[in-house]
C-alpha positions in Angstrom: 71.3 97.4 64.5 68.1 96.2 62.5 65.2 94.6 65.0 62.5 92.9 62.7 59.2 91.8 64.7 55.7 91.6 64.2 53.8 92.8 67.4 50.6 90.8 68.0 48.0 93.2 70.3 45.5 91.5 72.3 43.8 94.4 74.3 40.9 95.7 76.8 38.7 98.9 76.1 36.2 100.9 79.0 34.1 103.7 77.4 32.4 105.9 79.9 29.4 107.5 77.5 31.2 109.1 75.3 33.4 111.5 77.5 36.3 109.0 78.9 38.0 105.7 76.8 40.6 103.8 79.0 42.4 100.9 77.2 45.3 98.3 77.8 46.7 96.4 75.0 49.8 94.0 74.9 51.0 90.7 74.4 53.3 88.3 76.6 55.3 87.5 73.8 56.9 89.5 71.0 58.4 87.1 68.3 61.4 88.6 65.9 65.0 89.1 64.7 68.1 91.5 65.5 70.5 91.8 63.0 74.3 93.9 63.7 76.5 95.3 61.9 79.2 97.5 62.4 82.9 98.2 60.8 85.9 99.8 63.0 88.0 102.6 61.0 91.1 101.8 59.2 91.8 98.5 60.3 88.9 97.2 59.3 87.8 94.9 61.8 84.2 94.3 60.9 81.7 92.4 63.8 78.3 91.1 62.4 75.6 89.6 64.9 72.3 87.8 64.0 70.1 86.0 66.9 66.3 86.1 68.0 63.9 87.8 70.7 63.6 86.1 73.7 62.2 86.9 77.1 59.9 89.3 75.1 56.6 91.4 75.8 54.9 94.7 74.6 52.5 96.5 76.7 50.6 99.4 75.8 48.1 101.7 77.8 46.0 104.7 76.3 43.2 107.5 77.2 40.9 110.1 75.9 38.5 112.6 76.8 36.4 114.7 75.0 33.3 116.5 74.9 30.8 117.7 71.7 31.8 121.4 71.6 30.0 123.5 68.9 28.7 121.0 66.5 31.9 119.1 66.3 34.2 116.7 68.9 37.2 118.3 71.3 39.3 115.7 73.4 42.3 115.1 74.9 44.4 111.7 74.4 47.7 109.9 75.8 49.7 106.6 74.8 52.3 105.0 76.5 54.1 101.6 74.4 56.9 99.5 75.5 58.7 96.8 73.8 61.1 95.0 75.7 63.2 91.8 74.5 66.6 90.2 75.1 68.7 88.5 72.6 71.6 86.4 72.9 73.9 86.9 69.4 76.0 85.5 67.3 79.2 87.5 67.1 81.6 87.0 63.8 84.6 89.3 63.7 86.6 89.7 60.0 90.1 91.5 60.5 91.5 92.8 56.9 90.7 93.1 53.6 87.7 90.6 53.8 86.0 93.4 56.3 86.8 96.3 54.4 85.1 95.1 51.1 82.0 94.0 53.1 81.7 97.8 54.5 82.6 99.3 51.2 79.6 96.8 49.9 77.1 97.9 52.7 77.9 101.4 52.2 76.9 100.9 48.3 73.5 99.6 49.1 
């Protein structure tokens, strides 16, 4: 499975001196493509799936702390990201010979 997307951030920073940075960055929407592909054994039965993201959104939240600690900078920092997105796919299913030569022809690239 191939997702292709382009995340835009839109996002919110607090910086307490120079100790604590608390931030929040996301966007509502998360525009892109899912692509499948996959091949079953020997009898070749090949299904390939394209469709877009809907019902997408990306939020993101991070910290750090640090302090000046002889002559240089020491902190401390965390991220959590989460993409979420739904797609509703296309399904085309090749039985035979066709499917066979299209996974010997993936497997080449």
């Amino acid at each position: 499975m191939t997702v292709t997307s382009y995340i835009p951030y839109i996002g919110l920073m607090v910086n307490q001196g120079s100790a604590l940075r608390l931030g929040l960055t996301g966007f509502p929407y998360v525009p892109g493509n899912v692509k499948y592909n996959h091949t079953w054994g020997t009898a070749a039965i090949r299904h390939e799936a394209t469709g877009s993201l809907g019902m997408s959104y990306f939020p993101e939240a991070f910290a750090e702390y640090g302090q000046r600690l002889m002559g240089g900078y020491v902190g401390l920092f965390g991220i959590w990201s989460y993409l979420h997105g739904i797609s509703e796919l296309d399904v085309s299913r090749t039985v035979g010979v066709a499917a066979a030569q299209a996974a010997r022809s993936c497997q080449e690239l």
